[in-house]
C-alpha positions as CSV (number, residue, x, y, z in Angstrom):
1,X,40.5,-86.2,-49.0
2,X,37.4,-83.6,-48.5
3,X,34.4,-85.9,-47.4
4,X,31.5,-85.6,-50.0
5,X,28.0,-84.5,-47.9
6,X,24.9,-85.5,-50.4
7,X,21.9,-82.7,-49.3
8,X,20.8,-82.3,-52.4
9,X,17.6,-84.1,-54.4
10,X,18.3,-86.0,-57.7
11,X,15.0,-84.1,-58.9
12,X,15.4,-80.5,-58.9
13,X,12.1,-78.6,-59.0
14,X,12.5,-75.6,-61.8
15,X,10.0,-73.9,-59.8
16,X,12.0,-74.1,-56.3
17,X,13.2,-70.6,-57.0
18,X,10.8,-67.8,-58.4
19,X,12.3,-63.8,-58.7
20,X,11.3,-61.9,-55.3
21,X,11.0,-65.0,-53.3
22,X,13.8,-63.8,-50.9
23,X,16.8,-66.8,-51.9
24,X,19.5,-67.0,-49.6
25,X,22.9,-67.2,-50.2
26,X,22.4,-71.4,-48.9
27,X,19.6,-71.3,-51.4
28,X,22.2,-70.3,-54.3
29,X,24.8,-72.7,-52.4
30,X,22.4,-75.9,-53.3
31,X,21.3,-74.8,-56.5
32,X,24.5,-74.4,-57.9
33,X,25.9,-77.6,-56.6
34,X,23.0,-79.2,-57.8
35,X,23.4,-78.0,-61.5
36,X,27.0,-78.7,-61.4
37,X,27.2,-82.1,-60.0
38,X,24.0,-83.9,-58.5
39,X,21.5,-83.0,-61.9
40,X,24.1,-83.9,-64.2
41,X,24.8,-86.9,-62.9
42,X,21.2,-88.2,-63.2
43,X,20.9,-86.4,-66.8
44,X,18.6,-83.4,-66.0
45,X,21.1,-80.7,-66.3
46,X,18.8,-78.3,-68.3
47,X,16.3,-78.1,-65.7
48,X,19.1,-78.3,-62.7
49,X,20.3,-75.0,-64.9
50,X,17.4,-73.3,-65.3
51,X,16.7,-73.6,-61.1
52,X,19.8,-72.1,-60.7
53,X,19.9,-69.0,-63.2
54,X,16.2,-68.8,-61.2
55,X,17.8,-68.7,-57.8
56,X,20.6,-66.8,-59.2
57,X,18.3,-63.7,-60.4
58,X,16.5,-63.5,-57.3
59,X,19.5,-63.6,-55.0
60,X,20.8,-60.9,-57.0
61,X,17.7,-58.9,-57.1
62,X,17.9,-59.0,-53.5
63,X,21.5,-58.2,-52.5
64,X,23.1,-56.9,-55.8
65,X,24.8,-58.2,-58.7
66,X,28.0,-61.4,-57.8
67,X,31.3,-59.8,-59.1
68,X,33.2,-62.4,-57.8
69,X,32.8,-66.0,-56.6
70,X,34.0,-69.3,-55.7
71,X,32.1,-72.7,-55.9
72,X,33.3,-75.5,-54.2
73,X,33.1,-78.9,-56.6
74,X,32.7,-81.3,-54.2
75,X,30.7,-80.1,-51.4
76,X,27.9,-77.4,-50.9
77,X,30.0,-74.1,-50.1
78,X,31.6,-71.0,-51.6
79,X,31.8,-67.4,-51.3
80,X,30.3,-65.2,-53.5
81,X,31.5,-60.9,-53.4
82,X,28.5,-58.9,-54.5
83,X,27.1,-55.1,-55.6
84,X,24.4,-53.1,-55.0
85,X,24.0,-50.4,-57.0
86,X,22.2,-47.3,-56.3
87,X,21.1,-44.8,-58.2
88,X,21.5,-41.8,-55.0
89,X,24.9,-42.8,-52.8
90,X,27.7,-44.8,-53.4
91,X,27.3,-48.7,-54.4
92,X,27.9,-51.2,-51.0
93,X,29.7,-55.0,-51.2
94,X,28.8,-57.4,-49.3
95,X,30.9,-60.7,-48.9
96,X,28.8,-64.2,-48.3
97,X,29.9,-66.7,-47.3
98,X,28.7,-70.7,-46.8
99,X,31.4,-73.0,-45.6
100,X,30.7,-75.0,-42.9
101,X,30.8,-78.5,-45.1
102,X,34.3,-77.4,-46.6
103,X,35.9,-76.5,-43.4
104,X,34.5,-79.3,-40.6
105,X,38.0,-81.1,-40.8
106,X,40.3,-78.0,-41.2
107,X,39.9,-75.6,-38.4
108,X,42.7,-73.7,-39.0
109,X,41.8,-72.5,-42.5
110,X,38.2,-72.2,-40.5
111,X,39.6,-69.7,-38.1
112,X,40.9,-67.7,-41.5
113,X,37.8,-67.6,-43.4
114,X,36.1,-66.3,-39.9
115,X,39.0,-63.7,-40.0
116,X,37.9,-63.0,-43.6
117,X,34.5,-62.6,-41.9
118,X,35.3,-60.2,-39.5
119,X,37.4,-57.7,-41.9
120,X,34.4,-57.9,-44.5
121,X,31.5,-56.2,-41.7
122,X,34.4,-53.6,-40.8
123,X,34.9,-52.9,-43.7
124,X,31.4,-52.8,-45.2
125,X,30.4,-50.9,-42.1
126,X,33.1,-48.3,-42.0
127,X,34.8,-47.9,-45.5
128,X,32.3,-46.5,-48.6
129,X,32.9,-46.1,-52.4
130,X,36.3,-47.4,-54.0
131,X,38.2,-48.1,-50.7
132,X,34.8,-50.4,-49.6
133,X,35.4,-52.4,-53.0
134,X,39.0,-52.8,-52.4
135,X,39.2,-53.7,-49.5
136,X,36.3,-56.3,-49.9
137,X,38.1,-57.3,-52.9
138,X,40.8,-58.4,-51.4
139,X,38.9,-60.1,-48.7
140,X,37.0,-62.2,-51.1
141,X,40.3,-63.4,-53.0
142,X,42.1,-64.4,-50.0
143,X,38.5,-66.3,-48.9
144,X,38.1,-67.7,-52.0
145,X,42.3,-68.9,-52.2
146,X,41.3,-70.2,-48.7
147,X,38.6,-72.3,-49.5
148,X,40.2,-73.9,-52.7
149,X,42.5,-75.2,-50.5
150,X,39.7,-77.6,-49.0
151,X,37.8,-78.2,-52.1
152,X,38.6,-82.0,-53.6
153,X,39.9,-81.1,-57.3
154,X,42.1,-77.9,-56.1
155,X,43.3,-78.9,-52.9
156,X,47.2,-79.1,-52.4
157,X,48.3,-83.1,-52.4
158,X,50.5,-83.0,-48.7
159,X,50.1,-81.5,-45.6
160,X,53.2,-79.7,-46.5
161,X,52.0,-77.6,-49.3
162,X,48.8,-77.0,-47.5
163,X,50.7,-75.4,-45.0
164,X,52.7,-73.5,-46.9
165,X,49.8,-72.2,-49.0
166,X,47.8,-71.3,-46.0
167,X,50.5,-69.3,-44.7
168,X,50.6,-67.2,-47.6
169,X,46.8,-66.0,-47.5
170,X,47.2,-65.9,-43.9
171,X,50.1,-63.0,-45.2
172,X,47.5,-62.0,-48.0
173,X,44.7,-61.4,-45.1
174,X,47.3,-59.3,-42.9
175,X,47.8,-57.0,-46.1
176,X,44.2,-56.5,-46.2
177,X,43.5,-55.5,-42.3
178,X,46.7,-53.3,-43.2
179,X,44.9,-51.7,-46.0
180,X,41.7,-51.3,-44.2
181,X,43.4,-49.4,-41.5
182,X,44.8,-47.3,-43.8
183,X,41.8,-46.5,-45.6
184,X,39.3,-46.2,-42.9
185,X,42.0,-43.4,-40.9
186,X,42.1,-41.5,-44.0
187,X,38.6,-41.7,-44.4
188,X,37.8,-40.7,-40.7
189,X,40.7,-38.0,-41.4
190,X,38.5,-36.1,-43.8
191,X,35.4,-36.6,-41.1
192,X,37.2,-35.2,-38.7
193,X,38.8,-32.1,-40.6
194,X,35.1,-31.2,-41.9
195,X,33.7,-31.0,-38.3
196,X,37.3,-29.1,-37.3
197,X,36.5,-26.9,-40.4
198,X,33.4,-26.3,-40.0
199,X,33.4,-25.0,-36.1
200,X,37.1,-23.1,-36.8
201,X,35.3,-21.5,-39.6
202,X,31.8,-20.3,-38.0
203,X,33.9,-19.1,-34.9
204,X,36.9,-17.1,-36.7
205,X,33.9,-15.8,-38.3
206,X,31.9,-14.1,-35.6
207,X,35.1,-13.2,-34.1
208,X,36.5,-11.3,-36.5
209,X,33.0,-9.4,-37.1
210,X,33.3,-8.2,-33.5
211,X,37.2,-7.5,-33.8
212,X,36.5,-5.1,-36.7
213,X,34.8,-2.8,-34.4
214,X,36.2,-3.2,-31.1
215,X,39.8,-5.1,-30.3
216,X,39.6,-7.6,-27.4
217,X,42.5,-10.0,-26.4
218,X,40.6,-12.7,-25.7
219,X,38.7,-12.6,-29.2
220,X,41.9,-12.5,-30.9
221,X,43.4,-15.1,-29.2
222,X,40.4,-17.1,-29.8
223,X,40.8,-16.6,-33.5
224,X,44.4,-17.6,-33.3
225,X,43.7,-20.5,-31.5
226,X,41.3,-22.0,-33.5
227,X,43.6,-21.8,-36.5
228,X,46.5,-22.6,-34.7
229,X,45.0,-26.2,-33.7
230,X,43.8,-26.5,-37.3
231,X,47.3,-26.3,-39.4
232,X,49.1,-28.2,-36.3
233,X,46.1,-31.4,-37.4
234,X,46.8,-30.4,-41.2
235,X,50.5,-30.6,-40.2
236,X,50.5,-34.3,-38.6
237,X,48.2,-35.4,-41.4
238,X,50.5,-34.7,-43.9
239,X,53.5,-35.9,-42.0
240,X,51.4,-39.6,-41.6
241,X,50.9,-39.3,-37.8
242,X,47.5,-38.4,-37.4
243,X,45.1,-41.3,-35.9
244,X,41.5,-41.1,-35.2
245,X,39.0,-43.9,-34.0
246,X,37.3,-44.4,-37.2
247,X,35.1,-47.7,-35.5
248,X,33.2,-45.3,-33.7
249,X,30.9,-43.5,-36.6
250,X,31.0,-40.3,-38.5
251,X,29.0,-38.5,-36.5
252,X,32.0,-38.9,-33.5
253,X,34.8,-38.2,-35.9
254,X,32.9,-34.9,-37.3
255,X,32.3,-34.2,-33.6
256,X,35.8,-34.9,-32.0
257,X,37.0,-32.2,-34.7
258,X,34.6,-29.7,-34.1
259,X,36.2,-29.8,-30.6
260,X,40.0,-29.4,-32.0
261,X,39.7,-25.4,-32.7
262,X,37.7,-25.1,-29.6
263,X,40.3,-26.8,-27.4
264,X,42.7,-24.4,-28.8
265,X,40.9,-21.4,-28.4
266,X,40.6,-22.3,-24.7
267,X,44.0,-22.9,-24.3
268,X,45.1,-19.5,-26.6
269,X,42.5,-17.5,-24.7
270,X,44.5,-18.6,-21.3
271,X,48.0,-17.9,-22.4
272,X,47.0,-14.8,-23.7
273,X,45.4,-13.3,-20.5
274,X,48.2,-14.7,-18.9
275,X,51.1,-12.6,-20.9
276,X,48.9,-9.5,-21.5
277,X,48.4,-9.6,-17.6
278,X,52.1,-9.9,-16.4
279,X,52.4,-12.9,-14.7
280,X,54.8,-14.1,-17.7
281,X,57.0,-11.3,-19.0
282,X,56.2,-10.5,-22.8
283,X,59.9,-10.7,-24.3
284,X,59.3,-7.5,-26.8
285,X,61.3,-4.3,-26.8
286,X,58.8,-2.1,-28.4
287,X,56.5,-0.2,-26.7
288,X,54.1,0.0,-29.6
289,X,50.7,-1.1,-28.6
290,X,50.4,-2.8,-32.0
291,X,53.5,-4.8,-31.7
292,X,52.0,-6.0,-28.0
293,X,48.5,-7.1,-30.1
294,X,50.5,-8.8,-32.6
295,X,52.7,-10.5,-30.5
296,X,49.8,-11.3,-28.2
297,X,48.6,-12.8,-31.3
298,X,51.3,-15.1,-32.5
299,X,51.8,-16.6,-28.7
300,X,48.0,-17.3,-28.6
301,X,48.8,-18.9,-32.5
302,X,51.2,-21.2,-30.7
303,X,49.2,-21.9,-27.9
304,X,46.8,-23.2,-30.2
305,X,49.5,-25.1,-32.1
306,X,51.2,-26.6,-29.2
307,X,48.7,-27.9,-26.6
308,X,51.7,-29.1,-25.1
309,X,53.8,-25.8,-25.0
310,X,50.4,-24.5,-23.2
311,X,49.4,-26.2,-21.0
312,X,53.9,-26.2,-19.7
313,X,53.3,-22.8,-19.8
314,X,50.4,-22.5,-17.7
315,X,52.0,-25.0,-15.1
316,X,55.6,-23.0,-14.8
317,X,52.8,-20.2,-14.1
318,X,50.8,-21.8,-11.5
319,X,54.1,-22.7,-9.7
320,X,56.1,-19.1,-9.7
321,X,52.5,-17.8,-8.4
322,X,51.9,-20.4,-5.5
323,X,49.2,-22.2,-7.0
324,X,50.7,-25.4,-7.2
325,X,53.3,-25.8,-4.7
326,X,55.9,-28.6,-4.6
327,X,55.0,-30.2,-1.0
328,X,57.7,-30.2,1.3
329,X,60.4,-32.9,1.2
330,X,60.3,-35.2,4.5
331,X,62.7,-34.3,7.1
332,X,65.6,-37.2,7.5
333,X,65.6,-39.3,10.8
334,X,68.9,-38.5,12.8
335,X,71.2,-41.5,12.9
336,X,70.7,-43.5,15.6
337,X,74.5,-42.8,16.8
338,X,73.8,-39.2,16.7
339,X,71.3,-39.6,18.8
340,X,72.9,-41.3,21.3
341,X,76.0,-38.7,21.5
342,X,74.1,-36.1,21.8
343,X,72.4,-37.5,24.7
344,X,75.6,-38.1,26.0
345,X,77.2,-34.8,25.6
346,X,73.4,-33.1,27.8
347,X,74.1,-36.0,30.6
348,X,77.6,-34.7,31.2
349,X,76.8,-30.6,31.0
């Protein structure tokens, strides 16, 4: 059985808690408990009530409105999910949490509800908008399914069946991290391909203004780089195997893809100078200087495309032109018995 902790006054001031005071989720914590157990008890549960519905308005004035919440019966803790609307921007969630009393003598569902804790900041620090209020959702059922497993009237009667319950919202929370992984990398995903979008887009740009009046390989290949690298991210996104470090900010993910087309052009830029300069024979037939440009144009595409195939490329050049040679192998020590014949054989001569 949960251990009953009186902190609470019989008396409850209906004055405790005025709007704009600045109540903390504790605050709320007490005054609940107080209307729902310790005031009714002692016959003052209009005034324990009205404390409450006071606390109540200013916690929510403060940090949005509670769309979901759990009150422990017995002790003073809960959880509590709330909203804070804005009028510019998307609305934010925030999960509170007061448990300490609940949890004293069950650590494991402790170490849980701290699990719940750390999903809830990642995921009110990362995710926004309707992913934000899932995931936080989800957080807040499995915390509150966690905590009723502590609370006196709702707690399972064996060890057995508290096991077995805490297993299953120990399942519950994995689903959740799973889903905030999900959610944050497709989030990050469209950071990223903004920045990538937006640099891809401002270079093809002026490149293609100077192409129109002159015709430079390594402007073209910079073009085809760029939007080389770009399908090849669009490519992996849609296949599901795209992954970006979405913990670090937006700023970083819009700024590791506005290096993506660059990168590419780099790479496009190199292959290019290195087939339209002969050190790799161009495999085309025609002599038509506008087949060369064009193929020039596709193999700087793929370049782009393929970091891998480029930089192979570049290598299997470096090593047919002596840039990179393979050392040496180490000579092999004569056997020992060798040795000694041959010695042999200059004794008798």
């Amino acid at each position: 059985m949960t251990e009953i902790v009186q902190a609470m006054p019989t008396d409850v001031d209906e004055t405790a808690y005025e709007a704009g005071a600045g109540v903390s989720f504790s605050d709320l914590i007490y005054a609940h408990f107080a209307w729902f157990q310790t005031a009714k008890k002692n016959g003052h549960e209009q005034a324990a009530e009205a404390a409450y519905r006071k606390a109540l308005r200013s916690f929510e004035q403060e940090h949005g409105h509670i769309v979901r919440s759990y009150w422990c019966s017995q002790l003073e803790s809960g959880i509590a999910l709330t909203e804070r609307r804005r009028r510019l921007g998307k609305n934010t969630y925030t999960l509170h949490r007061e448990t300490d009393w609940a949890t004293k003598s069950s650590p494991r569902i402790a170490v849980e509800l701290h699990r719940c804790d750390e999903l809830a900041i990642r995921a009110r620090t990362v995710l926004s908008g309707v992913r934000q209020r899932i995931c936080l959702e989800l957080v807040a059922a499995a915390a509150a399914h966690l905590l009723s497993l502590v609370d006196e009237t709702t707690a399972p009667e064996d060890a057995e069946q508290i096991d077995r319950a805490l297993k299953d919202e120990s399942e519950a929370l994995d689903r959740a991290e799973r889903y905030y992984h999900q959610a944050a990398n497709g989030q990050a995903e469209i950071v990223y391909f903004a920045g990538m979008a937006t640099v891809a887009v401002a270079v093809s740009f002026a490149a293609l203004l100077f192409l129109h009046f002159e015709w430079k390989v390594a402007v073209a290949a910079l073009v085809a780089g760029a939007v080389g690298a770009v399908v090849s991210v669009i490519q992996r996104i849609n296949e599901g195997s795209f992954r970006v470090h979405y913990d670090v900010g937006r700023p970083y993910a819009f700024f590791l893809g506005g290096l993506r087309p660059l990168i590419g052009a780099a790479f496009a830029i190199a292959i290019a100078f290195t087939f339209a300069s002969g050190l790799i024979h161009l495999p085309l037939d025609s002599t038509n200087e506008e087949d060369k440009r064009m193929a020039l144009v596709v193999i700087s595409f793929l370049a782009g495309f393929s970091e891998r195939w480029a930089t192979d490329t570049l290598t299997s050049v470096g090593h047919r032109t002596g840039l990179d040679p393979a050392p040496p192998p180490p000579a092999a020590p004569a056997p020992a018995a060798a040795l000694s014949t041959n010695q042999g054989a200059d004794a008798e001569q």
